[in-house]
N, C-alpha and C positions, 0 to 999 in steps of 0.2 A: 499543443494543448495549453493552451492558455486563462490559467485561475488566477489570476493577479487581482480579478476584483472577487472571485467568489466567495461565499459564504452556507456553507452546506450545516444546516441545522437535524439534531434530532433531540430526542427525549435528553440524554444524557451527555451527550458528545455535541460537539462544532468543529465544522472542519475547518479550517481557513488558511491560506495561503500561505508559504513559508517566506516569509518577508524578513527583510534587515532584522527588526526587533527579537526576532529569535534566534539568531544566529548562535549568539553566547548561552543557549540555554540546550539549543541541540548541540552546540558544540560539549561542552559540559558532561550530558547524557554520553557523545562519542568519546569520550575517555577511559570510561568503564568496562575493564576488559572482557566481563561479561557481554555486553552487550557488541562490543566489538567481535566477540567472537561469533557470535548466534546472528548477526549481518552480514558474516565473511569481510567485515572494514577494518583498514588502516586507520590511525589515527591523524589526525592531521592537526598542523597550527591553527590559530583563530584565523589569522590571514587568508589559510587555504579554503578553511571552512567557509568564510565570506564570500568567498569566490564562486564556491560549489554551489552557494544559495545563491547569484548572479544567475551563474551559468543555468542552474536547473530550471529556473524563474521564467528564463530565454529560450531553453530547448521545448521546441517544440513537440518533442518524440515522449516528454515526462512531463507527469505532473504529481505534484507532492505539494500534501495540505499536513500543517499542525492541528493534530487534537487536541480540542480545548474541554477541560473538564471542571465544571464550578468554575471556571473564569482562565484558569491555571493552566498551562502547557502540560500534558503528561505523556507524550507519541506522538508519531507520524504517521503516515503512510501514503504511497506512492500506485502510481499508474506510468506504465513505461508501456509503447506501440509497442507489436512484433513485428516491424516489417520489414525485415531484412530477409522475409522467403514470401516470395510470390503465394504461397499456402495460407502465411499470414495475416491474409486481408480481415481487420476488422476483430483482430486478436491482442488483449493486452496481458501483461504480467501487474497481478496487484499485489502489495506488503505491508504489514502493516508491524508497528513497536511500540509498546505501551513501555515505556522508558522507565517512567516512575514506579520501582517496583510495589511501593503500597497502593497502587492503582490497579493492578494485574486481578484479573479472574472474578473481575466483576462486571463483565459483559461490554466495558469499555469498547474493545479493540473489535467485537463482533457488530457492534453496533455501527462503530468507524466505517468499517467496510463494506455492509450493507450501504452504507449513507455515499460512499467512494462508489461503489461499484454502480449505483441509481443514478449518479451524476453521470457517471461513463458514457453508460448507455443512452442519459438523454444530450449529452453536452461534446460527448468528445465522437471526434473522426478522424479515421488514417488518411496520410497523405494523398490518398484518389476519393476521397470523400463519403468511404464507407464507416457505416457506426459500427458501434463494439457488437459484436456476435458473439467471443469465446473471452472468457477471463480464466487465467492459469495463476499459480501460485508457486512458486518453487520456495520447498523448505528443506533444511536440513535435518536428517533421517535421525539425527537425537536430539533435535528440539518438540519433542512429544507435546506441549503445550498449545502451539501452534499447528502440530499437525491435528490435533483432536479441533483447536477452533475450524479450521479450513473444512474438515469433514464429516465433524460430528454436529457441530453447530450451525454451521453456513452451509452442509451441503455438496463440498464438493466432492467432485467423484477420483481418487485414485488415476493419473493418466500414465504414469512411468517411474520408475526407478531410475536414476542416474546415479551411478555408483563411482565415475570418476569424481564426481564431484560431491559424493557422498548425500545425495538430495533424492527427495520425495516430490515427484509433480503431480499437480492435480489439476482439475480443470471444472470450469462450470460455463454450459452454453445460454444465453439471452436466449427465451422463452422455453426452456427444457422445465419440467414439471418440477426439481429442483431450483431453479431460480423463478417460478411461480410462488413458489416455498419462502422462499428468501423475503421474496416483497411481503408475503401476507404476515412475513413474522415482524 
């Protein structure tokens, strides 16, 4: 998946590629142990951090854009394939983190995602060259914020309970009457 030039616009949000110039500002956001917790991340040096925005940049299996809000950095969010099960095909995991906490719960991060998940579908394909059919979410079962976005807002439907890892999955299918839902909102 390759966004290095894109630039995904909507009413409130810009998506745009997580390039050099951000590195010290998402690095930044990952020191907050808050947010390190509700990511399941480590913290890392700037060093590694630069790296990880390389690598991710290059891997072809992710794709991760900066939200831009009024001009400003305030989240991410990401598009990772599933294709490590033949079941898989045509299935992503999406995330999304409104960092800057006085930017939260103001439709930012639904908007994000709507705008992520419209790219997916018309921009990205799995390695045998099928488009996204299935978008999952996995959250953590007391980050209630995000599960209310992912289900109450976006739509999506409840897929499983994973309790080793203490997570909530959900799931939303490309042309299911819910993600007809999603476009028209």
């Amino acid at each position: 998946m390759d966004n290095r030039t894109a630039e995904v616009r909507g009413k409130e949000v810009v998506l745009v590629p997580y390039l050099e110039q951000y590195v010290e500002t998402y690095h930044g956001w990952m020191q907050r142990p808050e947010l390190l917790e509700l990511t399941c991340s480590e913290p890392l040096t700037l060093e590694e951090e630069r790296a990880n925005q390389k690598q991710w940049l290059e891997d072809g299996n992710k794709c991760t854009f900066i939200i831009l809000h009024g001009g400003a950095p305030v989240g991410d969010c990401n598009l990772f394939l599933l294709d490590d099960d033949v079941d898989a095909t045509g299935e992503v995991e999406v995330e999304v983190m409104i960092a800057e906490a006085g930017q939260r719960r103001k439709g930012l991060a639904a908007e994000a995602v709507r705008l992520l998940m419209q790219y997916a579908a018309a921009e990205v394909r799995d390695a045998n060259g099928h488009p996204v059919r299935r978008f999952y979410a996995k959250i953590l079962a007391k980050n209630a914020p995000s599960i209310r976005l992912f289900e109450q807002k976006l739509g999506f439907a409840h897929h499983k309970s994973v309790t080793v890892f203490d997570e909530e999955h959900y799931c939303m299918d490309v042309g299911s009457d819910a993600w007809e839902a999603l476009l028209a909102a």
